[in-house]
Backbone as JSON Lines, residues from 0, in Angstrom:
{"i":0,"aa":"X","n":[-80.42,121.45,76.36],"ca":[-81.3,120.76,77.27],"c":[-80.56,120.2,78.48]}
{"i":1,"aa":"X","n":[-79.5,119.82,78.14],"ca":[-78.83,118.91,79.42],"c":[-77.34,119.94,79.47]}
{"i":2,"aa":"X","n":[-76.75,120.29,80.94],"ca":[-75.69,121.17,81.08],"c":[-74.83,119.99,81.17]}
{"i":3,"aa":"X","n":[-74.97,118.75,81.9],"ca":[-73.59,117.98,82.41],"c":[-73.97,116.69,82.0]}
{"i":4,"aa":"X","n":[-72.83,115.62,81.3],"ca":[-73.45,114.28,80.93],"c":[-72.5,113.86,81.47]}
{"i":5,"aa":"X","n":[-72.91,112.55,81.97],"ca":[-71.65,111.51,82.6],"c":[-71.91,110.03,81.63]}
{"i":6,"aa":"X","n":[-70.64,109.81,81.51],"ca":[-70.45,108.5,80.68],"c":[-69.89,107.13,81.44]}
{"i":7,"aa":"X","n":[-70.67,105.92,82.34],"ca":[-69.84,105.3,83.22],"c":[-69.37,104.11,82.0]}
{"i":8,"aa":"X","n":[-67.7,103.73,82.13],"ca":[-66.79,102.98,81.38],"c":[-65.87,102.21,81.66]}
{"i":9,"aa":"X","n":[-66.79,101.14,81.26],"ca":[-65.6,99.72,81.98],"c":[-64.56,99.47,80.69]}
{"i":10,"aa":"X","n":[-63.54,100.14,81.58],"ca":[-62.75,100.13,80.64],"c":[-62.72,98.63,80.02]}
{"i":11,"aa":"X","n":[-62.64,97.63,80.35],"ca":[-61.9,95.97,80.19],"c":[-63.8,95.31,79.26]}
{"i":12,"aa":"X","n":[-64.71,96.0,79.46],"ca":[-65.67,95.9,78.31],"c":[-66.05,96.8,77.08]}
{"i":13,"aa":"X","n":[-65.73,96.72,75.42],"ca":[-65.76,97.65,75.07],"c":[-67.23,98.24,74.7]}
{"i":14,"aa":"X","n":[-68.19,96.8,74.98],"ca":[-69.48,97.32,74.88],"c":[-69.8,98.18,75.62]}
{"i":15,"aa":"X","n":[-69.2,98.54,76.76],"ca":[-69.89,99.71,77.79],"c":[-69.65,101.41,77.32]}
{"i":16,"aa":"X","n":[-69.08,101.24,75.92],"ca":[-68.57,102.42,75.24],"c":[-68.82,103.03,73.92]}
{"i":17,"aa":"X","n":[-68.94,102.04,73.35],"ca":[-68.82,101.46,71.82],"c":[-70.04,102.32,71.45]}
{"i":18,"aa":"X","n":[-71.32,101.77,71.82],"ca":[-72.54,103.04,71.54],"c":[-72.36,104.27,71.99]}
{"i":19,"aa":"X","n":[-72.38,104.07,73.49],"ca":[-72.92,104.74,74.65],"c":[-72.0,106.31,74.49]}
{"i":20,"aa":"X","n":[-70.86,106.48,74.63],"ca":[-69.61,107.59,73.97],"c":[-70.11,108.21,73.19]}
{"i":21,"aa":"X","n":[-70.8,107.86,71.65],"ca":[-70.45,108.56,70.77],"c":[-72.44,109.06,71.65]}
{"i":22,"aa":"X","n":[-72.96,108.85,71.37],"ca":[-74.54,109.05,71.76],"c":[-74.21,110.37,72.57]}
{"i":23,"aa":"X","n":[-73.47,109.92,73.84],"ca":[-73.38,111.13,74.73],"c":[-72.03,112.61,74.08]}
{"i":24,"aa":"X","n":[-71.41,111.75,73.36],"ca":[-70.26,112.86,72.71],"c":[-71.43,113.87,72.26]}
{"i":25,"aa":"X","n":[-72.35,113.52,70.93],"ca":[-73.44,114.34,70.02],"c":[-74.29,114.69,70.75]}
{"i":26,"aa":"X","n":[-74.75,114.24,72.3],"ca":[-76.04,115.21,72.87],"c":[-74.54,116.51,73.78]}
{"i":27,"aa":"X","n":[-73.31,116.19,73.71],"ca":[-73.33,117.09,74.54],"c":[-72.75,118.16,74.05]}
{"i":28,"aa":"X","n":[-72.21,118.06,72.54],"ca":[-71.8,119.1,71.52],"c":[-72.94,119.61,71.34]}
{"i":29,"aa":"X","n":[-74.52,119.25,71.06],"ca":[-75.62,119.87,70.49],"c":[-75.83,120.6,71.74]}
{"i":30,"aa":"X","n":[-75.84,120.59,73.01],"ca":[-76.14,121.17,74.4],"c":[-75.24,122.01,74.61]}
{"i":31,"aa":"X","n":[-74.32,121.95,74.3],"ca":[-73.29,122.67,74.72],"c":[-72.89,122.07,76.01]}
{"i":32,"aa":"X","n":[-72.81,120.87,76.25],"ca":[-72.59,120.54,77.95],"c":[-71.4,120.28,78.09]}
{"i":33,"aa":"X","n":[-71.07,119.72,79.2],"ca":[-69.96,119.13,80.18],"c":[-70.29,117.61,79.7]}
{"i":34,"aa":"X","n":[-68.85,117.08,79.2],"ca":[-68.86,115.18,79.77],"c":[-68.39,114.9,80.13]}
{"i":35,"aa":"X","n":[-68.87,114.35,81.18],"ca":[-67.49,113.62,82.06],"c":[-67.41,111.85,81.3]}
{"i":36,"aa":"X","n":[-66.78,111.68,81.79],"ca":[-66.32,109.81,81.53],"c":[-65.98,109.66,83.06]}
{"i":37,"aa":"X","n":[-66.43,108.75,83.81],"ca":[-66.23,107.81,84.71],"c":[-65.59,106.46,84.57]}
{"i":38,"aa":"X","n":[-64.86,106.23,84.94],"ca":[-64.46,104.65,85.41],"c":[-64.58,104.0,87.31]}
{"i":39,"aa":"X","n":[-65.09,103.15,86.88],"ca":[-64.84,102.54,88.11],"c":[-64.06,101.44,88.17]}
{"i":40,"aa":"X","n":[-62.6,101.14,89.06],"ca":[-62.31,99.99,89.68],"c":[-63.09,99.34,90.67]}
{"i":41,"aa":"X","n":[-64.05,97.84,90.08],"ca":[-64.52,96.98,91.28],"c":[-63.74,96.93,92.62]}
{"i":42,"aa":"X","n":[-63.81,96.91,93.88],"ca":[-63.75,96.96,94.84],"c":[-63.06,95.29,94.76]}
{"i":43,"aa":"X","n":[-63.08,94.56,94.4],"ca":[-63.05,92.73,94.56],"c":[-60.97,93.57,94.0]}
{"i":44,"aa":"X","n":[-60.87,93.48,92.69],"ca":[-60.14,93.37,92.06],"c":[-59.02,94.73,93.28]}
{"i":45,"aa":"X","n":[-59.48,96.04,93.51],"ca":[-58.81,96.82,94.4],"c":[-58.39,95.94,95.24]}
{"i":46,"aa":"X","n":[-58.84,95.39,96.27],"ca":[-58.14,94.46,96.97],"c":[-57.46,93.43,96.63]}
{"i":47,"aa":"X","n":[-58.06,93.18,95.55],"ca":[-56.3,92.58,94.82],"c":[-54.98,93.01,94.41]}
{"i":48,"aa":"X","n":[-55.2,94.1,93.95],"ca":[-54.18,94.86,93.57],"c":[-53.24,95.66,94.76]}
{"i":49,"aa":"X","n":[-54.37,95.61,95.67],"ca":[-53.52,96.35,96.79],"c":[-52.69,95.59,97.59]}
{"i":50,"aa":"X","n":[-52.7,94.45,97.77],"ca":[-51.58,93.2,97.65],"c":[-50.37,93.11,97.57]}
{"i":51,"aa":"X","n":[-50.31,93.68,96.1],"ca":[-48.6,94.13,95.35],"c":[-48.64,95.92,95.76]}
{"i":52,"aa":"X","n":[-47.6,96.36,96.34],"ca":[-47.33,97.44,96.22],"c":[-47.1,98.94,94.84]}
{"i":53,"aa":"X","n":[-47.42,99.53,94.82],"ca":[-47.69,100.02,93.64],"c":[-48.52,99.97,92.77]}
{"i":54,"aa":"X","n":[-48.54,98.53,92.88],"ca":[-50.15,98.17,91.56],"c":[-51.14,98.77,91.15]}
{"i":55,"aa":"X","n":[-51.46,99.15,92.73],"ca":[-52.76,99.59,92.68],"c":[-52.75,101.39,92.28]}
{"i":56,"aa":"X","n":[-52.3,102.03,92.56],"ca":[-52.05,103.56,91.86],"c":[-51.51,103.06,90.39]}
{"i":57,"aa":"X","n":[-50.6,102.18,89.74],"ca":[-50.29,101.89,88.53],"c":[-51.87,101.98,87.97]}
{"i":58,"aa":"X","n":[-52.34,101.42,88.58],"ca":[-53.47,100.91,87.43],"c":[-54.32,101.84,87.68]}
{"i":59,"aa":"X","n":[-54.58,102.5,88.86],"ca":[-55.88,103.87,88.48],"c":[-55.19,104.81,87.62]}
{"i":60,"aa":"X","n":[-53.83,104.84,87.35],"ca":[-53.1,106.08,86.64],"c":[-53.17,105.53,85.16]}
{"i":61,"aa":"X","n":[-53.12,103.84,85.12],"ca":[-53.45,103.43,83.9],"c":[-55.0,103.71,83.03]}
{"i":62,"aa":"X","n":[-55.66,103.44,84.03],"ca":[-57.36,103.56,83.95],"c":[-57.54,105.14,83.23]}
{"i":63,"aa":"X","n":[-56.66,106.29,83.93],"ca":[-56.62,107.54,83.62],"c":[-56.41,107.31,81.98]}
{"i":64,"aa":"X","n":[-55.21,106.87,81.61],"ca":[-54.88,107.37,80.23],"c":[-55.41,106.95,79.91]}
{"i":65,"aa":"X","n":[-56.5,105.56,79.88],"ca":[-57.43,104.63,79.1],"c":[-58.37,105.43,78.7]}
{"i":66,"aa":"X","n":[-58.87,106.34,80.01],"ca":[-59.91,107.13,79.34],"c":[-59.77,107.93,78.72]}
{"i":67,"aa":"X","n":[-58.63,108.75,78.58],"ca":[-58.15,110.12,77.81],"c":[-58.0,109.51,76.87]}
{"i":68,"aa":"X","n":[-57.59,108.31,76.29],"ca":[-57.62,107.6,75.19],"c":[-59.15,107.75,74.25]}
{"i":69,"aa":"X","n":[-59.27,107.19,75.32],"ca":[-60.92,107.43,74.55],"c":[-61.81,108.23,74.38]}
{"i":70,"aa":"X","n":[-61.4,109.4,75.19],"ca":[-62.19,110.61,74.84],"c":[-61.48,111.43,73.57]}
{"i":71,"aa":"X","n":[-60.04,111.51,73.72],"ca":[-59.19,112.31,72.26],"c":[-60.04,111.36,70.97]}
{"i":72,"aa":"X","n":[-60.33,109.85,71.33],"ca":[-60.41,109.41,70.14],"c":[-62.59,109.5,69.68]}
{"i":73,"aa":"X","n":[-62.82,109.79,70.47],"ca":[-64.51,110.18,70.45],"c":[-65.0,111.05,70.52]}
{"i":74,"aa":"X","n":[-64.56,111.51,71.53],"ca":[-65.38,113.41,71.74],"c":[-64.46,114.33,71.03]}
{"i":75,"aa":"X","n":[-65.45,115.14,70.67],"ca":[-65.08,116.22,70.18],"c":[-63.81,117.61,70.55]}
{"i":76,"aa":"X","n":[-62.81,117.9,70.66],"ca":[-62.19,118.47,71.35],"c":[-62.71,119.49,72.07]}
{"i":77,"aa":"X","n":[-63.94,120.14,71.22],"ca":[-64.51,120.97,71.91],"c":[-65.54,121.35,72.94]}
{"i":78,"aa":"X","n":[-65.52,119.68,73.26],"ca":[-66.59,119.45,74.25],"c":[-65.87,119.38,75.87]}
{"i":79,"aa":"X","n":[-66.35,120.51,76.82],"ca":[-65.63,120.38,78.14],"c":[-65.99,119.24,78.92]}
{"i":80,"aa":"X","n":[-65.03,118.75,79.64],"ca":[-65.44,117.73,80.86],"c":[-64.48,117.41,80.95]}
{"i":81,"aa":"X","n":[-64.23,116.04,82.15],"ca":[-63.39,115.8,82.76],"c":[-63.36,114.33,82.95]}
{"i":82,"aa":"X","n":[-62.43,113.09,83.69],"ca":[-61.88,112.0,83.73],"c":[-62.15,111.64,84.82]}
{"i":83,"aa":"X","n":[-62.93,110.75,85.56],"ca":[-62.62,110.21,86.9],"c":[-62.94,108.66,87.16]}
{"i":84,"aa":"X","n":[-61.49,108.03,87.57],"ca":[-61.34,107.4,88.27],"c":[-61.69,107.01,89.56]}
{"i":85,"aa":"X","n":[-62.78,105.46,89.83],"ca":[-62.37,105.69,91.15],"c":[-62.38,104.05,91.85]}
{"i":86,"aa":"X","n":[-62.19,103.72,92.55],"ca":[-62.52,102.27,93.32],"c":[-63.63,102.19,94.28]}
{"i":87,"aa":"X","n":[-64.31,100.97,94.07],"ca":[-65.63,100.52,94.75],"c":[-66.84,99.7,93.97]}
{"i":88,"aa":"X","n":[-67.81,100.04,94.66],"ca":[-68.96,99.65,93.77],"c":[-69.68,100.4,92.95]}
{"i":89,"aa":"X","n":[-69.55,99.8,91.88],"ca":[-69.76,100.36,90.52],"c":[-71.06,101.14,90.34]}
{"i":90,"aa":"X","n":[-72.08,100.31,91.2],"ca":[-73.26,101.51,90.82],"c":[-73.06,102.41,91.57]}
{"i":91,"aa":"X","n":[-72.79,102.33,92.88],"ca":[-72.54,103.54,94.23],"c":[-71.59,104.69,93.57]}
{"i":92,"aa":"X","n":[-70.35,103.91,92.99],"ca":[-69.79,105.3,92.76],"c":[-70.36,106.01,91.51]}
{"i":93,"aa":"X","n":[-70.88,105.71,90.85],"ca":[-71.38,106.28,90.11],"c":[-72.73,106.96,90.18]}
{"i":94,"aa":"X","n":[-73.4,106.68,90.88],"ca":[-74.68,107.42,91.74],"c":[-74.04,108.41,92.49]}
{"i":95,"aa":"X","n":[-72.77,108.44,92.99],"ca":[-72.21,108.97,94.14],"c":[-71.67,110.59,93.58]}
{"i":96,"aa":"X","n":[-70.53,110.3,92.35],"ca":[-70.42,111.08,91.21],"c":[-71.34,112.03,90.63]}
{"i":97,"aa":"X","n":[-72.57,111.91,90.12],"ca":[-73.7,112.15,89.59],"c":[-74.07,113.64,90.53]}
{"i":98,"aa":"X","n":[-74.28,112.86,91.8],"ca":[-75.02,113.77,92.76],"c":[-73.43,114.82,92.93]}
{"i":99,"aa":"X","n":[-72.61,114.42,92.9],"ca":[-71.31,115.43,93.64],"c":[-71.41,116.15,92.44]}
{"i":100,"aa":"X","n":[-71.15,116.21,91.2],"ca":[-70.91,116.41,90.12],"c":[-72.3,117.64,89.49]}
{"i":101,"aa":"X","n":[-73.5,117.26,89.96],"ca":[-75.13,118.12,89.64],"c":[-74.84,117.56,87.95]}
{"i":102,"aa":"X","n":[-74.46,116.5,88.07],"ca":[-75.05,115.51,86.76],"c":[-76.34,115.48,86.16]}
{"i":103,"aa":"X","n":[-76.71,116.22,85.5],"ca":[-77.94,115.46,84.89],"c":[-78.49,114.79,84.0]}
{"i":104,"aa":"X","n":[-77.54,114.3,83.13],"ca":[-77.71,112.8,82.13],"c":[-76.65,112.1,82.65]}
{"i":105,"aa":"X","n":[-76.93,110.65,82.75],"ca":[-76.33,109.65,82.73],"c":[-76.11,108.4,81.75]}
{"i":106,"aa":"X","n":[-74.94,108.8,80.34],"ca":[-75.58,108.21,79.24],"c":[-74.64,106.18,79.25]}
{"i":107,"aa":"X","n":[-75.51,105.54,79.17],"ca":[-74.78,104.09,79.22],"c":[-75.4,103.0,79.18]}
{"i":108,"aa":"X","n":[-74.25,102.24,78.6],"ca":[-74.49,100.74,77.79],"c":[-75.32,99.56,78.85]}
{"i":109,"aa":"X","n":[-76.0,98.97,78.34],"ca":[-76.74,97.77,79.04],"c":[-76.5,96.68,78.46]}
{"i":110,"aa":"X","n":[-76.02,95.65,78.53],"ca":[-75.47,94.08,77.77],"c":[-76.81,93.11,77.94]}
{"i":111,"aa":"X","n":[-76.84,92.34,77.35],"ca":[-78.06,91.95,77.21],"c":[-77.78,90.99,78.54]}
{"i":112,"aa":"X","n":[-79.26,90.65,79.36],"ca":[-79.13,90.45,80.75],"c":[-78.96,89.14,80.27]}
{"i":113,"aa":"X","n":[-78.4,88.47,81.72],"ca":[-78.15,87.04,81.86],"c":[-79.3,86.51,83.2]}
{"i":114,"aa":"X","n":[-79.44,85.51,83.29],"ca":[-80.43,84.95,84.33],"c":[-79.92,85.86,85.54]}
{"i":115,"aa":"X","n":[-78.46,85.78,86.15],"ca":[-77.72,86.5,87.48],"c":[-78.7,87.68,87.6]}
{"i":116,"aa":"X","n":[-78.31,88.31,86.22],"ca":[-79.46,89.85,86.53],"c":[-80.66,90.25,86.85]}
{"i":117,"aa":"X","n":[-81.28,89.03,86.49],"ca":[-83.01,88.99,86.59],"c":[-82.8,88.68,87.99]}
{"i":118,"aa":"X","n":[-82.01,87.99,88.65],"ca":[-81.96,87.75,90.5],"c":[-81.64,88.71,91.4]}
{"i":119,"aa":"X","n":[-80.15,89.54,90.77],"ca":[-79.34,90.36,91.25],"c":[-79.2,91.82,91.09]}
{"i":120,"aa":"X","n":[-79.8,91.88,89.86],"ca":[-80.05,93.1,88.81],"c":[-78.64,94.07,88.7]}
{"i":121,"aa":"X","n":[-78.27,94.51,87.59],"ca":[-77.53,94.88,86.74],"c":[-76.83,96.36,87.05]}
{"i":122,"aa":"X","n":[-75.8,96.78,87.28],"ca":[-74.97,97.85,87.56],"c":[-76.27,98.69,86.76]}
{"i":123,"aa":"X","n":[-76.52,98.76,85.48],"ca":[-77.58,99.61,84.6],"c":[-78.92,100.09,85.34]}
{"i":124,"aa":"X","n":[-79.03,98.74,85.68],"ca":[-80.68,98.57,86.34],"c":[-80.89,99.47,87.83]}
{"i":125,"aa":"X","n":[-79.39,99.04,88.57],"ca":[-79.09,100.18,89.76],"c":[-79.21,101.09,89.35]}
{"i":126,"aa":"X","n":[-78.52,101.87,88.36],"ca":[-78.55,103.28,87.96],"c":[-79.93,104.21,87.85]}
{"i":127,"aa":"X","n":[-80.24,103.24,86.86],"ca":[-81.92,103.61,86.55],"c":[-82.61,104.04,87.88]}
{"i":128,"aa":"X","n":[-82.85,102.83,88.31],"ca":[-83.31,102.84,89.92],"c":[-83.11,104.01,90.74]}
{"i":129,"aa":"X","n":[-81.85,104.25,90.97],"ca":[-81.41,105.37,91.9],"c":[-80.62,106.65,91.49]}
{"i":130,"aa":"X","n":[-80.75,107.01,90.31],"ca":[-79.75,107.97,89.9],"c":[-80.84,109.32,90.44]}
{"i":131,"aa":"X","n":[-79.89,109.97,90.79],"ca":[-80.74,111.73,90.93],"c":[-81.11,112.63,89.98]}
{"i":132,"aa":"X","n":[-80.84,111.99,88.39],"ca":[-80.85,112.47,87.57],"c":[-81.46,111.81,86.22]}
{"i":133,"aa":"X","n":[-81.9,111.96,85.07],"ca":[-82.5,111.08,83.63],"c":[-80.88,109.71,83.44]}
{"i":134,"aa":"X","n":[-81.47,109.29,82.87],"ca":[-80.4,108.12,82.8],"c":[-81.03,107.48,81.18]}
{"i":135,"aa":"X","n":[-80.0,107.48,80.45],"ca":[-79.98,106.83,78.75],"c":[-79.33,105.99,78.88]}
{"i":136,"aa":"X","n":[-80.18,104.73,78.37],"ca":[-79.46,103.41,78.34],"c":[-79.34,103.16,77.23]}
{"i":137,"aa":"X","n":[-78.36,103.14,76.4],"ca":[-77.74,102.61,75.19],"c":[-77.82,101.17,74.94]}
{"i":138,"aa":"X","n":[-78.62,100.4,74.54],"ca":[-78.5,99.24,74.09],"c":[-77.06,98.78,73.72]}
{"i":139,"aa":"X","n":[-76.27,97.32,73.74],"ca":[-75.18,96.94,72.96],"c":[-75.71,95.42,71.66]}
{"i":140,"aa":"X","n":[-77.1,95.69,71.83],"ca":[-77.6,94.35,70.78],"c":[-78.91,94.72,70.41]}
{"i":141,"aa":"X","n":[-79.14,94.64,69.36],"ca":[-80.56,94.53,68.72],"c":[-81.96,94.44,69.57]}
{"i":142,"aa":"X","n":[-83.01,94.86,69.54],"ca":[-84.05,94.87,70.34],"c":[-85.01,94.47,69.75]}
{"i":143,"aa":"X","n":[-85.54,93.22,69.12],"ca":[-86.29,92.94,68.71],"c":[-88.3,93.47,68.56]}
């Protein structure tokens, strides 16, 4: 049903993974698809890092093995896709990805909202909103 799934992963939350990974690992072995894993570096913290010299490539090269970490340890070996890193805003690049990529699932975690979100609304809630493609939101808490 689906050729390409993208997985967006904050790395430094493990709820944004913890469901959301294995959900998209099993639709994309049953599809036979592509997964990618995304990370994004916030844009706030990039300009921090870019500060100290080096830092800032240290840590997208770190971000890299974080995710290869987590894909050797979730997906299936036999499932194709790929790793990307990138800096900015978290929903943009990942809307941004999607469309470059002819993404068409977008599988990921939603934390249960805080008041901020109901004002500001939620990296998730962006997605939903604007993705070019279906978007699965993985719960990280009970749904009464």
């Amino acid at each position: 049903m689906f050729k390409h799934i993208m997985v967006p992963i904050d790395l430094q939350e493990a709820t944004s993974w913890a469901r959301a990974l294995p959900v998209a690992a099993e639709a994309a072995k049953r599809d036979d698809a592509r997964l990618t894993l995304i990370s994004v570096m916030p844009t706030s913290q990039a300009l921090a890092l870019s500060l100290a010299p080096g830092i800032f490539s240290f840590r997208l090269d770190e971000m890299e093995s974080e995710l290869a970490g987590l894909r050797v340890r979730l997906v299936p070996p036999d499932v194709p896709g790929e790793l990307i890193v990138r800096e900015g805003s978290i929903y943009a690049e990942i809307l941004s990805a999607a469309r470059e990529l002819g993404v068409d699932l977008i599988v990921m975690a939603s934390h249960r909202p805080e008041m901020k979100d109901y004002l500001i609304g939620s990296n998730a809630a962006r997605v939903v909103r604007h993705a070019p493609c279906s978007v699965m939101v993985v719960r990280d808490w009970p749904v009464a």
